[in-house]
C-alpha positions in Angstrom: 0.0 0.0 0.0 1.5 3.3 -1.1 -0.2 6.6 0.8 -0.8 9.6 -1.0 -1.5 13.1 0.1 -3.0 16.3 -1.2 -3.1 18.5 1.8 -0.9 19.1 4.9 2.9 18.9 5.4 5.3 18.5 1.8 1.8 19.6 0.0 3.1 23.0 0.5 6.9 23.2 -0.9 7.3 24.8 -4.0 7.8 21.5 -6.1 5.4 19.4 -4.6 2.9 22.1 -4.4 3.2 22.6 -8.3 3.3 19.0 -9.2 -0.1 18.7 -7.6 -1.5 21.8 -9.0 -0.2 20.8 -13.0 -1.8 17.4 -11.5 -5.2 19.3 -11.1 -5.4 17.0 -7.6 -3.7 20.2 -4.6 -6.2 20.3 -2.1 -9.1 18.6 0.0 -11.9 18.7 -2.9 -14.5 20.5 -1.7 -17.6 18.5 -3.2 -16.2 15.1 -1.8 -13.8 14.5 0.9 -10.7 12.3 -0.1 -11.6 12.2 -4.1 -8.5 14.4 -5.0 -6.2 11.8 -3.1 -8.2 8.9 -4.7 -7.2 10.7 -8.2 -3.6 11.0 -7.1 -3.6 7.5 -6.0 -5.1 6.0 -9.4 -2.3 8.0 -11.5 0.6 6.6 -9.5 -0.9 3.6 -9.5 -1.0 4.1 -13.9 2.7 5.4 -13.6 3.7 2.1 -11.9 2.3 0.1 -14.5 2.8 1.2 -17.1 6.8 1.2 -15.5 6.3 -2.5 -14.9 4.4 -3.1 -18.5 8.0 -1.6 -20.2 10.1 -3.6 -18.0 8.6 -6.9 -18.6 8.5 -5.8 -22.6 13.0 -5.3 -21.9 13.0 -8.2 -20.4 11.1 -10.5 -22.4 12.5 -8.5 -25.9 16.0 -9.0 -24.6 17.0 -5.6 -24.6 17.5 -5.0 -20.6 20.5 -7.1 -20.4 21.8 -5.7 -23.3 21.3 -2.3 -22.7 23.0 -3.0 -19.4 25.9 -4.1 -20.7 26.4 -1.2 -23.5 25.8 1.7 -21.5 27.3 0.9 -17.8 29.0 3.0 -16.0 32.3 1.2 -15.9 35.5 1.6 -18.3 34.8 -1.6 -19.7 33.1 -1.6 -23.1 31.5 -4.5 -22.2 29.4 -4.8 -25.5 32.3 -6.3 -27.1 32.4 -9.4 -24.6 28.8 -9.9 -25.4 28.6 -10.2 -29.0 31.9 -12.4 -29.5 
């Protein structure tokens, strides 16, 4: 369970506090108590799917490992050991 909040505490920090506004969710609603975190909820709940949809697509495409192993951080090009 993740919790999500539109009023109170971080709501009011510049970044957080614009994030919700461009999110059209800042705020208790004022026709019904709790929809605008119900809103925020649903579109992190989208955001991780969608996440998880694109992961499974890398993983089962073969391109995760691959990718890995082309752009990591070390001084290895390690792309080379790969594809010999």
């Amino acid at each position: 369970m993740v919790q999500v909040g539109t009023v109170g505490g971080g709501t009011q920090l510049a970044s957080q506090s614009a994030c919700l506004n461009l999110l059209g969710v800042k705020g208790a609603s004022k026709d019904e108590p709790g929809s605008n975190s119900r809103v925020l909820a649903t579109i992190v709940a989208g955001s991780v799917l969608a996440g998880e949809l694109s992961l499974m697509s890398a993983i089962s495409a073969g391109q995760l490992v691959k990718s890995h192993m082309k752009y990591n951080r070390s001084t290895r090009d390690m792309s080379k050991l790969t594809s010999s």
